[in-house]
PATOR-237632 format. One line per field, with one value per residue (C-alpha): residue in three letters; chain; x, y, z. Coordinates in steps of 0.1 Angstrom, whole numbers. Layout:
N
type	[ala_...]
mol	[A_...]
east	[X_...]
north	[Y_...]
up	[Z_...]
***
This chain:
486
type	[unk_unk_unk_unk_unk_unk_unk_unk_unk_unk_unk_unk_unk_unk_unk_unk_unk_unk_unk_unk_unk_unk_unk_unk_unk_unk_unk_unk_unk_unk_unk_unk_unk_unk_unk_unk_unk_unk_unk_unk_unk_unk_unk_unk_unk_unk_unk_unk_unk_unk_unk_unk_unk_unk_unk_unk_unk_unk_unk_unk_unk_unk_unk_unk_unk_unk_unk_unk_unk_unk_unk_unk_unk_unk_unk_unk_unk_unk_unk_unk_unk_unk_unk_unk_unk_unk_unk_unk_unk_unk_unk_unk_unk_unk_unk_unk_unk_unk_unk_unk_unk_unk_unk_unk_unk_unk_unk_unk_unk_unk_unk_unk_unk_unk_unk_unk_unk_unk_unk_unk_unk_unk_unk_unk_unk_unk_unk_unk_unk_unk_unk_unk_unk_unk_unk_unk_unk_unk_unk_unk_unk_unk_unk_unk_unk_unk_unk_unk_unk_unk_unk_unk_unk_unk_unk_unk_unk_unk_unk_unk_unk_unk_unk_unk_unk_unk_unk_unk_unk_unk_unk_unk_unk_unk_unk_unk_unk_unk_unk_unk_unk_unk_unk_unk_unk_unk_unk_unk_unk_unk_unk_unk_unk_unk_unk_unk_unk_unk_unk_unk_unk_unk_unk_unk_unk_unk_unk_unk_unk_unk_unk_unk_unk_unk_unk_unk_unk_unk_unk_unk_unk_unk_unk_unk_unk_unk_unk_unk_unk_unk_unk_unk_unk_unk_unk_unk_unk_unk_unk_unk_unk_unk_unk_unk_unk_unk_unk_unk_unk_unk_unk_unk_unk_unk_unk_unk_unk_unk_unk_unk_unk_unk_unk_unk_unk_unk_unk_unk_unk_unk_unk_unk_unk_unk_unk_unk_unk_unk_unk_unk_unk_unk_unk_unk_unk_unk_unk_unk_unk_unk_unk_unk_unk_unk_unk_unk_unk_unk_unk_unk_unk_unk_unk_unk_unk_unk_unk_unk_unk_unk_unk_unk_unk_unk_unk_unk_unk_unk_unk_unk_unk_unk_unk_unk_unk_unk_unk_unk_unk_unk_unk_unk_unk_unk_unk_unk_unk_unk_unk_unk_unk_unk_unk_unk_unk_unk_unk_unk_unk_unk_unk_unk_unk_unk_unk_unk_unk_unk_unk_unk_unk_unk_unk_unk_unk_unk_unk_unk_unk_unk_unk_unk_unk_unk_unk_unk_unk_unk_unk_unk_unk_unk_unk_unk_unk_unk_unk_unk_unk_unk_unk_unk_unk_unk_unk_unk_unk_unk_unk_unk_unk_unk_unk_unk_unk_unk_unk_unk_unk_unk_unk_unk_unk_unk_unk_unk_unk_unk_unk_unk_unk_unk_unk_unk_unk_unk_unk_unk_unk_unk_unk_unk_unk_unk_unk_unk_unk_unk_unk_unk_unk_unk_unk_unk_unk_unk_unk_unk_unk_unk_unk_unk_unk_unk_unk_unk_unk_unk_unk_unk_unk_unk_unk_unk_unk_unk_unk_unk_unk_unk_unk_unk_unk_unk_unk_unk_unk_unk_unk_unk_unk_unk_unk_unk_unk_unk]
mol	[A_A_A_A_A_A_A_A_A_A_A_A_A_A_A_A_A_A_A_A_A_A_A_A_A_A_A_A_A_A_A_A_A_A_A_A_A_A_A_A_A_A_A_A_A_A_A_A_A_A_A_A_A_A_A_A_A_A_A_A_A_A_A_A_A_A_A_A_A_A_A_A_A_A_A_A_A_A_A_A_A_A_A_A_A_A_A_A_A_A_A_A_A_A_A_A_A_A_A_A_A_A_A_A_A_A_A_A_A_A_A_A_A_A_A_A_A_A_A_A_A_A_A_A_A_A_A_A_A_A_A_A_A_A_A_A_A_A_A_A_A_A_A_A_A_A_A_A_A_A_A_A_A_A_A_A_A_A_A_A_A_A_A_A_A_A_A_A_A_A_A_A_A_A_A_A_A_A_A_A_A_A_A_A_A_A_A_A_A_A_A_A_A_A_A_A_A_A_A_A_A_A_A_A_A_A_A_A_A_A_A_A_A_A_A_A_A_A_A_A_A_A_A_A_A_A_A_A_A_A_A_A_A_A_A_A_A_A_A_A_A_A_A_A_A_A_A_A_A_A_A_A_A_A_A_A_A_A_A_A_A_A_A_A_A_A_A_A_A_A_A_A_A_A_A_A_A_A_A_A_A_A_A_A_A_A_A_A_A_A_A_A_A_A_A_A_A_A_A_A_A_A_A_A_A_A_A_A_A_A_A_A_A_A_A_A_A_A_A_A_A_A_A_A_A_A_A_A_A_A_A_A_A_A_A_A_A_A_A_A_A_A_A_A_A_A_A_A_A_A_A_A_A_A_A_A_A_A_A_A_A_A_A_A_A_A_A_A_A_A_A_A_A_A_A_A_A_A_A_A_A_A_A_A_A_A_A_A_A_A_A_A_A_A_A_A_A_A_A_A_A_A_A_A_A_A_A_A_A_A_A_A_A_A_A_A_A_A_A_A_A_A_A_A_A_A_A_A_A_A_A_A_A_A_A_A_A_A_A_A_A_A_A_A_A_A_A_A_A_A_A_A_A_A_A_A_A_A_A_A_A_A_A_A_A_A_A_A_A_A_A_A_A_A_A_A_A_A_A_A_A_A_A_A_A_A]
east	[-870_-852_-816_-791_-779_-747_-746_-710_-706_-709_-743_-762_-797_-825_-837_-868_-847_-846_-862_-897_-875_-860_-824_-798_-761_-745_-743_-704_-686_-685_-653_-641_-623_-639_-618_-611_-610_-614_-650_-653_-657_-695_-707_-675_-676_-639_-651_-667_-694_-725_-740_-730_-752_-738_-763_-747_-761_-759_-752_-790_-802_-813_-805_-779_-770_-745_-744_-712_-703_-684_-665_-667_-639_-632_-638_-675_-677_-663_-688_-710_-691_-716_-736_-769_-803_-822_-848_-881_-907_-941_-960_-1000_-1021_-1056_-1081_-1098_-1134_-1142_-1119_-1110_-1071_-1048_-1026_-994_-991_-954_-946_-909_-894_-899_-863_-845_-812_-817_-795_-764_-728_-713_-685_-713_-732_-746_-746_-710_-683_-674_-640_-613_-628_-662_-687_-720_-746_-722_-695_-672_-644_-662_-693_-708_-747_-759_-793_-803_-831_-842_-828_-867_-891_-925_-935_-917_-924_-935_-961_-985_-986_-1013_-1032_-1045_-1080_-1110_-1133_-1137_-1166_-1162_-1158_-1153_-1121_-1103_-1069_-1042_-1004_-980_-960_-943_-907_-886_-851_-822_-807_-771_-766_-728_-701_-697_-716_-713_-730_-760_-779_-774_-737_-733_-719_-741_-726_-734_-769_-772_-762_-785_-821_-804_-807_-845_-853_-834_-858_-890_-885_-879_-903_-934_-926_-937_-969_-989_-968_-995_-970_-930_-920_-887_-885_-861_-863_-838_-831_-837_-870_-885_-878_-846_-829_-795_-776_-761_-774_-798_-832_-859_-879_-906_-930_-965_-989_-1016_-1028_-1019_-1046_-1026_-1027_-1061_-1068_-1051_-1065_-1104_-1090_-1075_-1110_-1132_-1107_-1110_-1148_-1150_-1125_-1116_-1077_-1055_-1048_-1011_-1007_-1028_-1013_-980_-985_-1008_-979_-951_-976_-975_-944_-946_-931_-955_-993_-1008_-1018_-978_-967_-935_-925_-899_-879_-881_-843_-830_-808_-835_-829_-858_-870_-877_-909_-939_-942_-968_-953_-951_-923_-891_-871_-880_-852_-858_-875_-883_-903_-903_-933_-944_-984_-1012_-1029_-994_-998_-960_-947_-914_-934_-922_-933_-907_-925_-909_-926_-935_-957_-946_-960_-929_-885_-883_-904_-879_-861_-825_-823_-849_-823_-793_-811_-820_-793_-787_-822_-826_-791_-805_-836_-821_-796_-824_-836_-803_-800_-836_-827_-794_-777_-748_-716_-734_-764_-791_-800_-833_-852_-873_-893_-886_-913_-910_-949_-950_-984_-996_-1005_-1039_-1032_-1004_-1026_-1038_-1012_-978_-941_-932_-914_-928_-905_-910_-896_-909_-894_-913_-881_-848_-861_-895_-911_-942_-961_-992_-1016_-1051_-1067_-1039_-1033_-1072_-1090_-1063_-1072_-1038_-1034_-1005_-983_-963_-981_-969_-963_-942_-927_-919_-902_-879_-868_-861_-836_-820_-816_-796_-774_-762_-754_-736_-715_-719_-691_-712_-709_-703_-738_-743_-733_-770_-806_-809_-802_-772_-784_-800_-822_-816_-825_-851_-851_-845_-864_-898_-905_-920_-948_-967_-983_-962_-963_-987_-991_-1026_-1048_-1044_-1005_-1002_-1020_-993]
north	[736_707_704_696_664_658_626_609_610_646_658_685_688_689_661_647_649_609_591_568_543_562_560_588_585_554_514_508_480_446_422_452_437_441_461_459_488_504_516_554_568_576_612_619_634_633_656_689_704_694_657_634_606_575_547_508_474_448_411_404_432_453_490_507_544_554_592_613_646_661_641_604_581_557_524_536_515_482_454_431_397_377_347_361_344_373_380_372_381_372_392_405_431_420_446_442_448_462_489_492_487_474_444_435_397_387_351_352_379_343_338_370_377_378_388_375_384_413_400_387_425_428_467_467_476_444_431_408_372_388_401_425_440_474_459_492_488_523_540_576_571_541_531_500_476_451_422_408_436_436_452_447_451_481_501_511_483_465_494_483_470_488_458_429_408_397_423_409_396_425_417_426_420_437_460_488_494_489_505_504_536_529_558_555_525_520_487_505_537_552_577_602_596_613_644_679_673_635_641_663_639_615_646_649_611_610_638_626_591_608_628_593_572_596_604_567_554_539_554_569_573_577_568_573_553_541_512_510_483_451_458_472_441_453_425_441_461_486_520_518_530_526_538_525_531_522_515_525_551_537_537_565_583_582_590_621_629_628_646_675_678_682_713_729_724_733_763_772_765_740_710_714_751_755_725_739_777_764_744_765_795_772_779_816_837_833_841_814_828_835_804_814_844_830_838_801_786_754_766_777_759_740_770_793_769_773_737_729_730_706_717_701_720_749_769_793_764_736_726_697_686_663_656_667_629_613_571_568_573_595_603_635_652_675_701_724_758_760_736_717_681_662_666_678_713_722_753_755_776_746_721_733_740_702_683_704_701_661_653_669_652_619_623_636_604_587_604_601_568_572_548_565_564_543_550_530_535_541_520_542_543_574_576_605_611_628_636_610_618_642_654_678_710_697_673_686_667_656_634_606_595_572_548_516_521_534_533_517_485_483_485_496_469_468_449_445_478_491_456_446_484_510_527_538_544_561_555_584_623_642_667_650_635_675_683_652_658_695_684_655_686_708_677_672_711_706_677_673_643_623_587_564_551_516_494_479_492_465_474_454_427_435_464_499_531_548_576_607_626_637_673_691_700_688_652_620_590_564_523_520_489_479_476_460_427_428]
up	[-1288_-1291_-1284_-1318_-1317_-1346_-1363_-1362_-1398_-1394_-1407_-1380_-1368_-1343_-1327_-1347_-1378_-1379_-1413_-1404_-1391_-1362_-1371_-1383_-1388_-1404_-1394_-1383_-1412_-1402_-1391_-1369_-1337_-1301_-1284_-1246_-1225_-1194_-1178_-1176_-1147_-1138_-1148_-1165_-1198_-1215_-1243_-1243_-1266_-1285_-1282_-1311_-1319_-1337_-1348_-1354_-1353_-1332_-1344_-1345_-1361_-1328_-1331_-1310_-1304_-1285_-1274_-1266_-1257_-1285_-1314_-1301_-1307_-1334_-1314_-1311_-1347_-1333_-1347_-1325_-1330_-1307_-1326_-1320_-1339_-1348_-1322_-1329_-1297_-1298_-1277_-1279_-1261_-1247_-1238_-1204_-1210_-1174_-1174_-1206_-1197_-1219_-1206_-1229_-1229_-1233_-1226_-1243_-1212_-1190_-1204_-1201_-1181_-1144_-1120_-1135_-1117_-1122_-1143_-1167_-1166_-1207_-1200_-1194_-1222_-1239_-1232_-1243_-1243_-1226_-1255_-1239_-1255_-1261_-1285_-1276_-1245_-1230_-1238_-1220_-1230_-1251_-1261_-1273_-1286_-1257_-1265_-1244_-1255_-1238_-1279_-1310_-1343_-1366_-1348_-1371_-1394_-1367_-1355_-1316_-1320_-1303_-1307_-1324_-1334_-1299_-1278_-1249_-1261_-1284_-1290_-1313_-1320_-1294_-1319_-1303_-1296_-1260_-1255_-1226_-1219_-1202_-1183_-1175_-1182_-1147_-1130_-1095_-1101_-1101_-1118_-1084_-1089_-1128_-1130_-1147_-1175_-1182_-1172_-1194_-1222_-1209_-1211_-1248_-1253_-1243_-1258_-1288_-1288_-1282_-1314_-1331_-1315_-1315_-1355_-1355_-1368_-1345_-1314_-1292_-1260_-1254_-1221_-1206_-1169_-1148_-1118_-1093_-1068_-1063_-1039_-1070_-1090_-1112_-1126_-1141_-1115_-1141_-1139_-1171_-1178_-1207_-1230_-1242_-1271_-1266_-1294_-1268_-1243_-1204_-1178_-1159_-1183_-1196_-1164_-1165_-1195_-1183_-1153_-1174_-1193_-1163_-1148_-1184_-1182_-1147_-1142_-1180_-1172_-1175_-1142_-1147_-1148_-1114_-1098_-1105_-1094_-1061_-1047_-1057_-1040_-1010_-1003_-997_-1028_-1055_-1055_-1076_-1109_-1115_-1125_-1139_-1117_-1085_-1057_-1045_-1046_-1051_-1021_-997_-963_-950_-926_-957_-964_-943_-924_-947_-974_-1001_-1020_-1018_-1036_-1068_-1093_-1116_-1142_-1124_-1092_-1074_-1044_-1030_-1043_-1022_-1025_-1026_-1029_-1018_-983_-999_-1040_-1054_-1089_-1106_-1137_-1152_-1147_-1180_-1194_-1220_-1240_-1234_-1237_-1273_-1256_-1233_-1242_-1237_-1200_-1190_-1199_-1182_-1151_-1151_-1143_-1111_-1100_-1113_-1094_-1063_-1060_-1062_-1039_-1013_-1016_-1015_-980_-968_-949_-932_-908_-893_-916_-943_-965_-976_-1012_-1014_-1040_-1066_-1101_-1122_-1141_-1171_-1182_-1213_-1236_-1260_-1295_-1299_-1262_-1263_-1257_-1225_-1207_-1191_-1193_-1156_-1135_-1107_-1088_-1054_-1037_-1020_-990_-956_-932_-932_-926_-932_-973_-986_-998_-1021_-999_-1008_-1009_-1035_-1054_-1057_-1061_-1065_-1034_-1020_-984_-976_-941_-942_-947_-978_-958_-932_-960_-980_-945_-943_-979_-976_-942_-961_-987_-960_-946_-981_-986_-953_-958_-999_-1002_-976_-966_-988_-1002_-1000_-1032_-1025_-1016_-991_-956_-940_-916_-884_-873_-885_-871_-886_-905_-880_-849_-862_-862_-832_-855_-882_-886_-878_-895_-879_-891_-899_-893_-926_-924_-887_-911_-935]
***
């Protein structure tokens, strides 16, 4: 069930209520002043109760939402006063005729904002002679139309081609629809840093824009992401994600989907519902056809897993592991126990168990390569997959999240196994890796302030230390012959 989400102007009701277009509420009135303002402090949510949800414009016509925990304040209808052309991105999708992948061709994102200072941040609150892409002096969650979308334009009204009269060259207009989520006003934060409560706001915001973007025509896939760190290629520093809506079916997730039929075929279940109860069953309270049954803890200290193990961590709605064929040296996939198509199925005990779990896992990672008194921030992709139209039945909501990063000094990098055939090989054992993140758990529970992270993934200068003693038992890490060329 999706969670309510309460216009501004004062009108109640679920998520998915949105007209064709994807908009609710009201646009704010024009010549309103900019006001300036001081950034909220990350994770903190100055009002309590239900998420409100109040829609605007910006000066080009781009869509913006900002989301607040109870009533928001006035200034959220302060008027973009930037001289913006209207944005018009050209951008196609070509069809590979090998693999049948689609590749999104999108020539115009050669200009976007890279890497500007962080007095020039467009994600921060505008201010007194410095206008951003949120005209408001303070925001909690805002969502936004890219300002350089990979797709644009109304999906449906150019349906993707499956062949032309030359099919060895199928194209078709890149429509679709790509949105920034600002998780918090402040530029030095990150998403590990929110409190419950404003993660929280942030699972209603996605859940709130998969309603709208899959009530879309044309929308096959919603997908929520976020990239962190510069290793991973991040060009704005502010703690922001995005979601994108894709007028096609990914390659991942096609393959998931041919994967999903052959275990129906084969076993008469569904892939997600065993994979789920066999790990959780691995670590020693379940037996694995009782998927939702538990006495596994978000608590448990690492020596309540068997050294096997690939959970990291497991509450009463949500389980998080490390996969069995993991591609990442640290790659960890959270489900909720319950299968579910995407956000809007997630009942309400699901959702406030969340944050706590969500928070966790991140900060696990933001731990995973210590140095002493300072952190490292560890570099990661949150990918949020979700099932495409036609496929709800069959695929399961989850969470990939990995990070780039082998050590403290030393990064995984695609050579040419992974970048020319896909074939992964991994440095690091999943279930080394399960074991590390389960103690990095147990530090934080035993020192939860913690040094201060690092304002940067980037290690300081010089050598670090490695990531901690290995275990007595279990595998250990090796460098294959592969990775001693790189």
């Amino acid at each position: 069930m999706a969670p309510t989400v309460t216009d501004a102007t004062g009108q109640s009701g679920a998520s998915g209520s949105a007209d064709a277009s994807g908009t609710t509420g009201t646009a704010a009135p024009a010549g309103l002043s900019a006001q300036a303002g001081a950034s909220a402090q990350a994770g903190t949510s100055r009002q309590a109760g239900a998420t409100t949800r109040t829609v605007t414009e910006l000066a080009d016509g781009r869509e913006l939402i900002y989301y607040d925990r109870g009533t928001p304040p006035t200034a959220r209808a302060v008027a973009d006063l930037r001289p913006l052309d209207a944005v018009a991105p050209s951008s196609e999708v070509r069809q590979d005729p090998m693999t049948g992948a689609w590749v999104t061709v999108a020539a115009h994102r050669q200009a976007r904002t890279y890497h500007p200072p962080a007095d020039e941040c467009p994600l921060c609150p505008s201010r007194e002679g410095r206008l951003s892409e949120i005209p408001a002096g303070d925001y909690q969650v805002a969502v936004f139309e890219n300002r350089f979308p990979s797709l644009a334009g109304e999906p449906g009204t150019h349906p993707v081609p499956s062949a032309l009269d030359d099919p060895l060259h199928s194209r078709g207009p890149g429509v679709g629809r790509c949105e920034v989520v600002c998780f918090t006003a402040d530029h030095d934060a990150s998403f590990a840093d929110l409190d419950e409560d404003r993660a929280r706001l942030v699972l209603d915001a996605w859940t709130d824009r998969t309603a709208a973007l899959s009530a879309l025509p044309g929308v096959r896939q919603v997908y929520c992401f976020e990239n962190r760190g510069t290793e991973i290629g991040v060009t704005l520093a502010h703690p922001h994600g995005q979601v994108y809506a894709l007028p096609f079916v990914p390659p991942r997730t096609a393959k998931m989907i041919d994967q999903a039929a052959r275990h129906r075929a084969a076993t008469g279940r569904n892939l997600f519902d065993d994979l789920v109860a066999a790990e959780r069953a691995s670590a020693g309270s379940l037996s694995a056809g009782s998927p939702t049954a538990s006495n596994l803890s978000a608590d448990s200290a690492p020596g309540d897993y068997p050294e096997d193990s690939r959970v990291v961590l497991a509450g009463e709605h949500w389980t998080a592991f490390v996969p069995f064929a993991a591609r990442w040296p640290y790659e960890v996939h959270l489900f909720p126990n319950r299968r579910v198509p995407d956000f809007t199925g997630l009942n309400e005990d699901e959702r406030a168990e969340f944050p706590r779990i969500y928070l966790d896992l991140l900060r696990r990672f933001d731990r995973l390569f210590g140095d002493g008194d300072r952190q490292v921030r560890a570099p990661y992709i949150a990918a949020w997959h979700q099932a495409p139209a036609g496929h709800e039945d069959e695929l399961a909501l989850h969470l990939e999240l990995f990070t780039v990063r082998r050590t403290a000094d030393k990064l995984k990098y695609l050579a040419g196994t992974e970048s020319g055939m896909e074939a992964f090989m991994n440095d690091v054992a999943p279930e080394f890796a399960a074991r590390r993140l389960r103690e990095v758990g147990q530090a934080g529970a035993a020192n939860p302030t913690g040094p201060t992270p690092a304002a940067s993934s980037t290690p300081a200068t010089g050598p670090t230390p490695a990531t901690g003693p290995t275990p007595a038992t279990g595998p250990t890490p090796e460098t294959t012959d592969e990775e001693a060329q790189r």
